[in-house]
Each structure stands twice: as structure tokens, then as C-alpha cells.
RODO-2510 file (C-alpha; in nm, 4 decimals, decimal comma):
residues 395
     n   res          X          Y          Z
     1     x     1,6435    -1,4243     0,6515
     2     x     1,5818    -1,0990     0,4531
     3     x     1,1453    -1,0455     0,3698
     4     x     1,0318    -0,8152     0,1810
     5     x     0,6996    -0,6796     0,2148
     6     x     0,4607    -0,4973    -0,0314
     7     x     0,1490    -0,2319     0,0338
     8     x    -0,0416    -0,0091    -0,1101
     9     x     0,0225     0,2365     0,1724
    10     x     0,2870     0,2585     0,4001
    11     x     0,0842     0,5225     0,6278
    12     x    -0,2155     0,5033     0,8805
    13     x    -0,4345     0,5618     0,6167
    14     x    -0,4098     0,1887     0,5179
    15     x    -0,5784     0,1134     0,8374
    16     x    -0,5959    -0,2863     0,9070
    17     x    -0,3261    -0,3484     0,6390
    18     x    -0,1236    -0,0625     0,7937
    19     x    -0,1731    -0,2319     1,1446
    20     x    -0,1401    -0,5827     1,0446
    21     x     0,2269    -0,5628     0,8724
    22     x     0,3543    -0,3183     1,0889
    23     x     0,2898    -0,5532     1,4504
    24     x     0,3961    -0,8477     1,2222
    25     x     0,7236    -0,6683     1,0845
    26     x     0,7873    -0,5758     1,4534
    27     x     0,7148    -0,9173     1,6009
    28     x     0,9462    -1,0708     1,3540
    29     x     1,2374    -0,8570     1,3655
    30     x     1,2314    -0,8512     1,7500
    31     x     1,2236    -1,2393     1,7744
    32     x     1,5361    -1,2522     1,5747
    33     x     1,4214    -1,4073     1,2677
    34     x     1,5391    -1,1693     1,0259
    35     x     1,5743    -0,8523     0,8551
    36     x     1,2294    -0,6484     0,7278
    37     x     1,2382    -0,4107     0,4405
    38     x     0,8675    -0,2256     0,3298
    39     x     0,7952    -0,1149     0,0026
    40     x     0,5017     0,1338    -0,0427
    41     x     0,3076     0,4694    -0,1455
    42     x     0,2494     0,7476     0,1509
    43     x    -0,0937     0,8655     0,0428
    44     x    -0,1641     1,0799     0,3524
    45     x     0,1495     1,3196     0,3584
    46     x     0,0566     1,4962     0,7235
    47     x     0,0929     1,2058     0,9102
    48     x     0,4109     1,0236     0,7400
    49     x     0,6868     1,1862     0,9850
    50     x     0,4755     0,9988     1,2713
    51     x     0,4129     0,6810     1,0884
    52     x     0,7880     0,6799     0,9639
    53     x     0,9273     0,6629     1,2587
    54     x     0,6718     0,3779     1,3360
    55     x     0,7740     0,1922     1,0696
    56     x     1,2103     0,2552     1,2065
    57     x     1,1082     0,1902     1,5833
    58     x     1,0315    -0,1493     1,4624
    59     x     1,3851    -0,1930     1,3280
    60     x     1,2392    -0,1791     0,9288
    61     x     1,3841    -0,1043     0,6708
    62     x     1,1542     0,1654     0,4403
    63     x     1,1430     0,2131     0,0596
    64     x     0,8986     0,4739    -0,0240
    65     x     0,7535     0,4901    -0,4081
    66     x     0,5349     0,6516    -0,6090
    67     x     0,1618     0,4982    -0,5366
    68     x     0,1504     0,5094    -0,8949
    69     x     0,4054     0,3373    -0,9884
    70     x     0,2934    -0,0038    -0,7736
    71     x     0,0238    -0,0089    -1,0315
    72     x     0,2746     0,0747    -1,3068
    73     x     0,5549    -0,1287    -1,2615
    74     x     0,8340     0,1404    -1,1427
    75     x     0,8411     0,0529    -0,8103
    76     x     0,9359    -0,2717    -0,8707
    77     x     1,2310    -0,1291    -1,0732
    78     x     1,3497     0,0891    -0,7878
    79     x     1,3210    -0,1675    -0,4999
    80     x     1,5593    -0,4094    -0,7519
    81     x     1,7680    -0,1145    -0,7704
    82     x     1,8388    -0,0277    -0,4157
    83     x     2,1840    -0,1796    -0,3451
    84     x     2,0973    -0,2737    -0,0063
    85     x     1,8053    -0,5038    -0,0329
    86     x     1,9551    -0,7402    -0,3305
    87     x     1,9837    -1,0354    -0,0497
    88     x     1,6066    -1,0608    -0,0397
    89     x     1,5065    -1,4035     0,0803
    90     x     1,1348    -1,4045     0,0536
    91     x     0,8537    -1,1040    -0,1262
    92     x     0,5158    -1,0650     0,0579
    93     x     0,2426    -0,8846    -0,0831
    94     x    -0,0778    -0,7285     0,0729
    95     x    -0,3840    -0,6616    -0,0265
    96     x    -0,5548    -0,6569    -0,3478
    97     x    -0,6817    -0,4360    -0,6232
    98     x    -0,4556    -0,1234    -0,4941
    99     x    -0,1071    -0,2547    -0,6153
   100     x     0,0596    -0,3918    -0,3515
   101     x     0,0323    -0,7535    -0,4604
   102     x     0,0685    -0,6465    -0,8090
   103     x     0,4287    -0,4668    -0,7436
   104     x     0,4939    -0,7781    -0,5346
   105     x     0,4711    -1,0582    -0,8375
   106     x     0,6650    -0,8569    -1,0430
   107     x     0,9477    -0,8099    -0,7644
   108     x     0,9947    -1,1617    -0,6492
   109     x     1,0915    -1,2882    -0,9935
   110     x     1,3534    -1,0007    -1,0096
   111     x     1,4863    -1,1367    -0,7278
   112     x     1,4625    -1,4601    -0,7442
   113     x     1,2537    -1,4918    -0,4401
   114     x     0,9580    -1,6644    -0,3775
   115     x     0,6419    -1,4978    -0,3374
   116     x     0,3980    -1,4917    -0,0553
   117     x     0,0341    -1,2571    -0,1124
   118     x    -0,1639    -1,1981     0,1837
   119     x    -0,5288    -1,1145     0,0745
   120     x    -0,6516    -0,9017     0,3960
   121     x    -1,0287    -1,0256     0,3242
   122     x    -1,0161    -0,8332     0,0104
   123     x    -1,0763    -1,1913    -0,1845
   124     x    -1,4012    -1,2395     0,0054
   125     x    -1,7453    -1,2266    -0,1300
   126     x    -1,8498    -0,9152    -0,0352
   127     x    -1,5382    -0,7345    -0,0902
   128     x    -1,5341    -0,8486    -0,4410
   129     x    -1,8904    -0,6859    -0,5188
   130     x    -1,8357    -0,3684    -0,3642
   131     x    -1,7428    -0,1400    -0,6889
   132     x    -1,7834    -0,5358    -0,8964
   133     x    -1,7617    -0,4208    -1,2640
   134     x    -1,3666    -0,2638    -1,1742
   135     x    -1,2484    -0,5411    -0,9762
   136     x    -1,3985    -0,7661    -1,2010
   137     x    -1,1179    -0,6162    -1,5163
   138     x    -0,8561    -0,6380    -1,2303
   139     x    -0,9101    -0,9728    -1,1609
   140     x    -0,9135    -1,0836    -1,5155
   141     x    -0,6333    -0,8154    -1,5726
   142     x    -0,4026    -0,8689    -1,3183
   143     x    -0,5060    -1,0447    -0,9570
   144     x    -0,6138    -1,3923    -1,0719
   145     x    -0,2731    -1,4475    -1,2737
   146     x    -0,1034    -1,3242    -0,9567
   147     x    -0,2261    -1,5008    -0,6755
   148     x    -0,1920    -1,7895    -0,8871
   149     x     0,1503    -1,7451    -0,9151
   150     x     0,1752    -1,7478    -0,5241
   151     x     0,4154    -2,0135    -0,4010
   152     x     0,2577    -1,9377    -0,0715
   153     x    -0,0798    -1,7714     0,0533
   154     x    -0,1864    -1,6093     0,4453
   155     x    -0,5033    -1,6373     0,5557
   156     x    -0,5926    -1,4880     0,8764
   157     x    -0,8866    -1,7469     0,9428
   158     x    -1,0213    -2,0312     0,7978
   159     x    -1,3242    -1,8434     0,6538
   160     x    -1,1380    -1,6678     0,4681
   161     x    -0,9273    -1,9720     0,3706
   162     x    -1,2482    -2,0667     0,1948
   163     x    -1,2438    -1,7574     0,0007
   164     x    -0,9183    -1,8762    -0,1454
   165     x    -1,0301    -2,2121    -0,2399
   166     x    -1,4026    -2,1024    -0,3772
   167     x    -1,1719    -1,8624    -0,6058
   168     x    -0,9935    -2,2062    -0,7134
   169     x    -0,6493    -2,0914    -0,5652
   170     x    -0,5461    -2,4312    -0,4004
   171     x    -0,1635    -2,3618    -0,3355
   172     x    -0,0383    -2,4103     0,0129
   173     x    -0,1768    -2,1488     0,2686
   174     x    -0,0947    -2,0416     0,6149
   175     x    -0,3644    -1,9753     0,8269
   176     x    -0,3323    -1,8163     1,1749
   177     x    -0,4880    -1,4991     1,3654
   178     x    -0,3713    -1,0948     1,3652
   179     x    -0,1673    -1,0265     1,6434
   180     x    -0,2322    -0,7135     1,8684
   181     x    -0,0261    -0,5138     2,1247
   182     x    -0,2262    -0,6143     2,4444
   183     x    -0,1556    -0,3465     2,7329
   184     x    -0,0212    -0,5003     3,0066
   185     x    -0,1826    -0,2080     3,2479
   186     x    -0,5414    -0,0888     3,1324
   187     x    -0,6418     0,3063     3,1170
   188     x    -0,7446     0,4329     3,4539
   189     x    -1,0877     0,4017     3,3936
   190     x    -1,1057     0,0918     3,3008
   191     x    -1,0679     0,0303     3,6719
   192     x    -1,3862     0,2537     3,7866
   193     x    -1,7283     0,1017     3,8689
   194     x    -1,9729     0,1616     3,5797
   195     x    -2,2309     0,1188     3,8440
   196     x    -2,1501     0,4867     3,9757
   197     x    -2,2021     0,6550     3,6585
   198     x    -2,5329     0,7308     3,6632
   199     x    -2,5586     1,0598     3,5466
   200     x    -2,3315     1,0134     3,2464
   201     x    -2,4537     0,7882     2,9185
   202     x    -2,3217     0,4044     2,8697
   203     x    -2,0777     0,4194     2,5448
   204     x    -2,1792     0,1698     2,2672
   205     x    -1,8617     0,2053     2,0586
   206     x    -1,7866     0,1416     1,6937
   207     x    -1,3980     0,1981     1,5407
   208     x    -1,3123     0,1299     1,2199
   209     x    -1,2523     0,2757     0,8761
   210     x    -1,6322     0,4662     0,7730
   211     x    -1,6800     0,2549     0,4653
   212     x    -1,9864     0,0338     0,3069
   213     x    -1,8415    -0,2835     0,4359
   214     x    -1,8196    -0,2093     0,7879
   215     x    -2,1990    -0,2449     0,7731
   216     x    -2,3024     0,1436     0,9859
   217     x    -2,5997     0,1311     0,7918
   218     x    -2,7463    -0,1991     0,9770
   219     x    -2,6082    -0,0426     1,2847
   220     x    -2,7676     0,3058     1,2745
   221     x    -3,0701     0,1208     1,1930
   222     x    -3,0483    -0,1364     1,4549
   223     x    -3,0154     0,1357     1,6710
   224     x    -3,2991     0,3539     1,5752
   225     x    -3,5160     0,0451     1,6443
   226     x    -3,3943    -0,0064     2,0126
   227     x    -3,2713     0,3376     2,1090
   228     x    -3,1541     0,2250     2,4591
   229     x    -3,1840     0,4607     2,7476
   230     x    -2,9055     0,6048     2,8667
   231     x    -2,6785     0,4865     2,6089
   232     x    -2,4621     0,6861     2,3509
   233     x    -2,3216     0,5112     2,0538
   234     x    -2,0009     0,6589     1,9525
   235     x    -1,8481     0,6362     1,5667
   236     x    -1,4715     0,6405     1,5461
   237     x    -1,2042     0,5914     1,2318
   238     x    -1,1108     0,7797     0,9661
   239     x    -1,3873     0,8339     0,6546
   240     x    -1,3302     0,7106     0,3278
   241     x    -1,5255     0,7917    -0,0021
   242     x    -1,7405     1,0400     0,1713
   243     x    -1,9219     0,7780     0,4347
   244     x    -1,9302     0,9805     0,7185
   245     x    -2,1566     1,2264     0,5790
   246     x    -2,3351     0,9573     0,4156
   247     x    -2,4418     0,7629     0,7702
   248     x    -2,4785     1,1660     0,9705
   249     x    -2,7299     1,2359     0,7190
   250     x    -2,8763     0,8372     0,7446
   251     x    -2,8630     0,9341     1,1417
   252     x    -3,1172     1,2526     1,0554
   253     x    -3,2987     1,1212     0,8707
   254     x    -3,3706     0,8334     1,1907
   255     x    -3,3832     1,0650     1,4340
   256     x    -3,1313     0,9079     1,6006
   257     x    -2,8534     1,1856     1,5538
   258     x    -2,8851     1,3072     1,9578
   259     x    -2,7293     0,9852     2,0585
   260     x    -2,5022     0,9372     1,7646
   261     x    -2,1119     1,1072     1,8027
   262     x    -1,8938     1,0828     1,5052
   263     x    -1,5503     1,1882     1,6658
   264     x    -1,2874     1,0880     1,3707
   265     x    -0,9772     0,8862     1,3446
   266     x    -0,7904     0,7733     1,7058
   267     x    -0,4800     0,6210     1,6809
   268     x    -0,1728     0,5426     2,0051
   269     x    -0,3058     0,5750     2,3571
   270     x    -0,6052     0,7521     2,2682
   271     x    -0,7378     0,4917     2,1045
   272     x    -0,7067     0,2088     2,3699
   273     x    -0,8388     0,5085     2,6260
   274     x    -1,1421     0,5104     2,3951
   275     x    -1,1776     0,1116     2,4248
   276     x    -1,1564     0,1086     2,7933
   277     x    -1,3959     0,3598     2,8364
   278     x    -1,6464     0,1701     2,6371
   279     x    -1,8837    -0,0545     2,8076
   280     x    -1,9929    -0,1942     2,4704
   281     x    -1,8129    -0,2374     2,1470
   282     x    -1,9866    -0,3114     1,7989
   283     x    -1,8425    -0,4332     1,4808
   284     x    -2,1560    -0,5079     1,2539
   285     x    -1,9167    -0,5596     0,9348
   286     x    -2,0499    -0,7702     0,6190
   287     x    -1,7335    -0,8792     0,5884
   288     x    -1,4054    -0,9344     0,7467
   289     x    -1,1039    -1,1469     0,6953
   290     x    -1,0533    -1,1087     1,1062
   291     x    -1,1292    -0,8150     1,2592
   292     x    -0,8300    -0,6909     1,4080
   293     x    -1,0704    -0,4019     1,6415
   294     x    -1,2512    -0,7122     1,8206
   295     x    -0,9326    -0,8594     1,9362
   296     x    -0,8309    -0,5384     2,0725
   297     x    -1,1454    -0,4174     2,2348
   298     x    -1,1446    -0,7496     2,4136
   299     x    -0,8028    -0,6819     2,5217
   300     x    -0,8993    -0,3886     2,6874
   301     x    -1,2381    -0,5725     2,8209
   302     x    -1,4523    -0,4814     2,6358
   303     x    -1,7763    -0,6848     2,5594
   304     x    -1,8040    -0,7463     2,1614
   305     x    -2,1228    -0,7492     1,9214
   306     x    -2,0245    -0,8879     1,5826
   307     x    -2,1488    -1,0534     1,2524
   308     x    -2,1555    -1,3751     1,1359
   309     x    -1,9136    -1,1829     0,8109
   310     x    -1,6688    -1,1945     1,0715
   311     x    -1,4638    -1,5499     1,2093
   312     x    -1,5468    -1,4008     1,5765
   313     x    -1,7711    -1,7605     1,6181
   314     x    -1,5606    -1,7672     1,9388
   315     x    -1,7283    -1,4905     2,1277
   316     x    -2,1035    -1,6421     2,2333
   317     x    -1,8984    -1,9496     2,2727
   318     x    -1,6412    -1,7647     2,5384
   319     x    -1,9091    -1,5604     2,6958
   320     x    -1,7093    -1,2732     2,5898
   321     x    -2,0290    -1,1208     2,3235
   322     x    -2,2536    -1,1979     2,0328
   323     x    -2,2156    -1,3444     1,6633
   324     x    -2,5223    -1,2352     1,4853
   325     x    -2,6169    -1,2538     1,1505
   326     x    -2,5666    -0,9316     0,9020
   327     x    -2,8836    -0,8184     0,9230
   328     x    -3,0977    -0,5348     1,1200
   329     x    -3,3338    -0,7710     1,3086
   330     x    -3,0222    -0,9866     1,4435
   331     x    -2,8040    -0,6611     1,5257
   332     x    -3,1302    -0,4869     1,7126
   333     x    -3,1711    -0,8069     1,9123
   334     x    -2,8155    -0,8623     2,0390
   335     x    -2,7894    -0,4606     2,0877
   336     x    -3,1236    -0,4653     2,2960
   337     x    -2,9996    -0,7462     2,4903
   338     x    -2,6290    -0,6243     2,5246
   339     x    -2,7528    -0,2585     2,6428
   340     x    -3,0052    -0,4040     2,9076
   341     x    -2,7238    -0,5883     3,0957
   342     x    -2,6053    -0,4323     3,4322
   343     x    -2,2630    -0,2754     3,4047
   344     x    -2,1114    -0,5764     3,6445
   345     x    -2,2513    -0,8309     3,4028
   346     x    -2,0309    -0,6873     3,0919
   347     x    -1,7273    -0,6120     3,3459
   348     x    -1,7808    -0,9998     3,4138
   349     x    -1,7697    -1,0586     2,9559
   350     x    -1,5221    -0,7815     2,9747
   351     x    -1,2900    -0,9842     3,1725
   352     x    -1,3274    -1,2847     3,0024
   353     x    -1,2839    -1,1269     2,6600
   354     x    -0,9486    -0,9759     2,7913
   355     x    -0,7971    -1,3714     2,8542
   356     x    -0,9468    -1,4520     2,4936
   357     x    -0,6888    -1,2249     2,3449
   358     x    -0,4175    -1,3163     2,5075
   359     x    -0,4516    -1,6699     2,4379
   360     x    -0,5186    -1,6148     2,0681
   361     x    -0,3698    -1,2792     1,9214
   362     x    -0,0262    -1,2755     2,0970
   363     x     0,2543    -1,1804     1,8704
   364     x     0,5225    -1,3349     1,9643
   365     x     0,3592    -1,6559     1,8965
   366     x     0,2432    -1,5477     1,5599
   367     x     0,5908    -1,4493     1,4750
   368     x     0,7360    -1,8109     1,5148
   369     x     0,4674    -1,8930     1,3262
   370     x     0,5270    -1,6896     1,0526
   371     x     0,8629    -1,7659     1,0675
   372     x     0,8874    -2,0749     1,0481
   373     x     0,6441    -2,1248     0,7005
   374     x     0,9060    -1,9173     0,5563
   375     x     1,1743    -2,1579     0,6466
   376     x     0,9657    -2,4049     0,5066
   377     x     0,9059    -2,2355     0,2358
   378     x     1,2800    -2,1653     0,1222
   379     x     1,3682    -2,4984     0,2891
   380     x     1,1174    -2,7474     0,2327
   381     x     1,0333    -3,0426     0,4200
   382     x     0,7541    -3,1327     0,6380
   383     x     0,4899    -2,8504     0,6485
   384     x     0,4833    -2,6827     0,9359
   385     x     0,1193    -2,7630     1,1526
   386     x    -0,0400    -2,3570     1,0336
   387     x     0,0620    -2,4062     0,6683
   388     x    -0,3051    -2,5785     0,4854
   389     x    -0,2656    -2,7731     0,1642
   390     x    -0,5615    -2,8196    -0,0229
   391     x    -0,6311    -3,1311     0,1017
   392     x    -0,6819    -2,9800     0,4310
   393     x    -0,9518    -2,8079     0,3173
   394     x    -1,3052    -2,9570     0,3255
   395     x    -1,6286    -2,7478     0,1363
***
């Protein structure tokens, strides 16, 4: 079997779709189930060498075109073109309103192919009102015709399954979790006693893209109302639109700036270094179609505080962290809480949270799964038990 798969951005710079299709790709290719071409724009030109040979180390193909011209319609002409990917099987997009998806629906009838679009929460309620008035043209433009012409749809929880459905799109979906690499061995110091530490600060972290919808704003807030002694809350991912300077001057103007570290994009070893140094980790997102950072900082046992705009309704229920709702009151209380619990107490969550991932995000697992709605879907025949009709779903 021969997928092809669609994004805006091929490079780190497409942060969760980035992630998401490059573990998936991997998973699937190392399982065996087929071959994995990628079709997309490089938007952040420093980094592509590195993510390139990301992209080959997980045995994928690459097909690099204009950004422009996902929007326009070329790059469909040149992936049809290339010789060596005329055997397609199956087209999946990603994303919306950036021209992944887009490039996609014009591709899989080229081919002959059928045509899988993979939202990545950017279907969801609050996603769709950030910057309204121009995704409102797209959708009427563009997005509505094409997910409607979807002979399959991924959803990577049932919330945002319901997303689908409230946008009338009732064509099969599959519906199942974003994998993560969990490290088999944790960072040194994971392994030291928090208790010791008294001189240094407890880290509260946050890592994500800096944009509106992660929800900083309720955070920095939150945490100007509790401002917990000895604690530091650290800001990590790469800024977008401006944000960062947008939430340093919000964390001036609270006064809470001399316990607030912005510290950039951290990506590799670094990164899960970061998460097991953390005795706290905070997501307070409006919305999220899974939240690929909670998974991983439970992996690396890490205690989670999360919104209700995420499907993390497993966390208070695990003893692992907190689902609050998306506002300032709920994210002060669970941060006041979270911050006056001794360091063995979240070691305890930690540890818990680390057995939640591996029973729900593994990719090998995922893969099969993945695999086998494609054979389904170029097969037929019985459904396979992650692939939804609309029957399945209940308002």
C-alpha cells in the first residue's frame, strides 16, 4: 500500500501537524504496511536540512512544493507528475485553511485514489472564530466542498468527532489517539528527589506553539492570582503572530514577569530534558483536538493541568492531574492546589501519568490501526471497530 500525505508544512514549524504525521508516517512504514510519500511547503528554511533528514530516517518519501502553490493548485500538478509516486493507493490531507487539504482533494482524483482529510482540531469551535470573517470565505470557498468530498475522515478524539458532525460532515470517521515516542529510560533527573531542592524554584512548565488558542492569557492570569512560592513557571515553543511579546508585556503589566521565563522553541532531547525536569506541566488551551504535549509530559511523569477544550477527561479520573474549565478562576484553583502538593505527592501522579501513556498513545498500536481503515477503505467490508459511522454518533 502506497499513502500519500498532504501539509501545509513539511518543517518543525508546523508544530502538532509536523509531529503528528511524521510519528504516524514512521509507525506505519516500520510496521510494514506500506510505502509513505509527503507532499508539502518548507516555510522555515534554517531548519529544513535537520527536519529532512527526519522526514528520510523514517523511510519517507519527500516532495517539496511551493507553499503557494498548495493554495494554487501547482502542487497538485507536480506530485501527479513525479514518475515515482503514480501507484498511489490512498491521499491524506492535514489540516485546514493553509492548503494542505485543499492540494489533497485535488490530488486524489488525479490519481484515482481515495481521499482521507485529517482536521487537526482546526474544525473545532474555537479554531473556527479565531481570524472568523477569513475562514468563514474559505469554508464557503473551498473547505466545506472538500471535506465533504472525504471518503474517509480522522479524528483524534471523540470531541472532536463532534466537531465533524455539528459541521454536518457525517461520512465514516476514524477516531483514535496521537501516538508519541515514549523514552524507554527517563533524563537523569528525572530520577533525583525534588524533596532536596530546596534552594532552587519548582518548574510549572508550559510547551506549545505561543498562539491565542493555547489560552497563556488565562494562565499568566491564573498565575498572577496565586503566585506560588517558590515556583517558576517556564514558557516554551516557538512564537507565532507576534504572541510572545504580546503575553511578556501581559506578564509586566501583572507583575508577574520575575517568575515568568520565556526560553523559545525545544525540540529532540532537549525537549524531553525540559519535561523531566518539570514538576508541573500546564496546558490551559481553549481548544484542542488532543493535545499531543500532555501525552508526552505524562510520559516523562509529569503531573498535567488541562482544560475542559481539551479530551484529557482521563487525567482527574487516573490521578495523573486536573481537567478544569477554560477559565481564570478554574485554572487559579487547580494551579493553587497543584503547586501546594509535596514533591513526593506529584512523583506519586507523575508515575501514574507515565503508565497512562503507554497504555493509550503507543504507536505501534495506532499504526495497525491506521492501517487497517485503509484496507477497509480500498477493500471494503466490515468496518473495522475505530472507524465511526454516523450512526455511532449520539448529540
Amino acid at each position: 500500500m502506497h499513502v500519500m500525505h498532504v501539509m501545509a508544512s513539511l518543517s518543525r514549524s508546523g508544530a502538532g501537524v509536523y509531529e503528528a504525521v511524521l510519528g504516524a508516517t514512521q509507525a506505519f512504514v516500520q510496521s510494514g504496511a506500506g510505502r509513505v510519500t509527503v507532499v508539502g511547503g518548507v516555510d522555515t528554511v534554517a531548519d529544513w536540512p535537520q527536519d529532512r533528514q527526519r522526514w528520510e530516517r523514517a523511510g519517507v518519501d519527500v516532495v517539496v512544493v511551493p507553499p503557494a502553490g498548495l493554495l494554487l493548485g501547482s502542487a497538485s500538478r507536480m506530485a501527479v507528475e513525479r514518475a515515482a509516486i503514480r501507484s498511489v493507493d490512498i491521499v491524506h490531507g492535514h489540516g485546514l485553511w493553509c492548503g494542505g487539504s485543499l492540494a489533497a482533494s485535488w490530488i486524489a482524483p488525479r490519481l484515482a485514489c481515495p481521499l482521507v482529510v485529517s482536521p487537526h482540531g482546526m474544525l473545532q469551535p474555537w479554531a473556527r472564530r479565531h481570524h472568523r470573517h477569513r475562514k468563514r470565505i474559505a469554508w464557503v470557498l473551498a473547505e466545506r466542498a472538500v471535506l465533504s468530498r472525504a471518503d474517509l475522515l480522522q479524528a483524534m478524539s471523540l470531541q472532536e468527532l463532534a466537531s465533524f458532525r455539528a459541521a454536518r460532515l457525517f461520512q465514516p470517521a476514524i477516531v483514535h489517539p496521537v501516538g508519541i515516542d515514549i523514552p524507554v529510560a527517563l533524563p537523569p533527573s528525572q530520577s533525583r528527589d525534588r524533596s532536596n531542592r530546596v534552594a532552587q524554584p519548582r518548574t510549572c512548565l508550559f510547551l506549545s506553539r505561543l498562539h491565542p488558542i493555547k489560552g497563556l492569557p488565562l494562565l499568566f492570569n491564573a498565575w498572577s492570582e496565586v503566585r506560588p512560592a517558590g515556583w517558576r513557571l517556564v514558557i516554551a515553543g516557538p512564537d507565532q503572530d507576534g504572541h510572545r511579546a504580546t503575553m511578556a508585556n501581559l506578564a509586566s503589566r501583572l507583575g508577574i514577569d520575575g517568575s515568568v521565563t520565556f526560553v523559545g522553541p525545544i525540540h529532540g532531547p532537549a525537549k524531553w530534558k525540559l519535561f523531566a525536569d518539570a514538576d508541573l506541566f500546564v496546558l490551559p488551551s481553549h481548544s484542542e483536538n488532543f493535545g499531543v504535549v500532555v501525552a508526552e509530559a505524562l510520559a516523562a511523569g509529569t503531573p498535567v493541568i488541562t482544560t475542559t477544550g481539551t479530551p484529557w477527561d482521563a487525567l482527574p479520573a487516573s490521578g495523573v492531574g486536573w481537567w478544569v474549565p477554560s477559565d481564570v478562576t478554574s485554572l487559579a484553583a487547580a494551579v493553587r492546589e497543584a503547586t501546594s502538593l509535596p514533591p513526593g505527592v506529584l512523583r506519586e501522579m507523575g508515575a501514574r501519568g507515565r503508565e497512562l501513556a503507554r497504555s493509550r498513545c503507543d504507536w505501534s498500536v495506532i499504526a495497525a490501526t491506521v492501517r487497517d481503515a485503509y484496507r477497509w477503505l480500498l477493500d471494503g467490508g466490515q468496518a473495522p471497530p475505530a472507524v465511526m459511522s454516523a450512526e455511532h454518533f449520539v448529540e
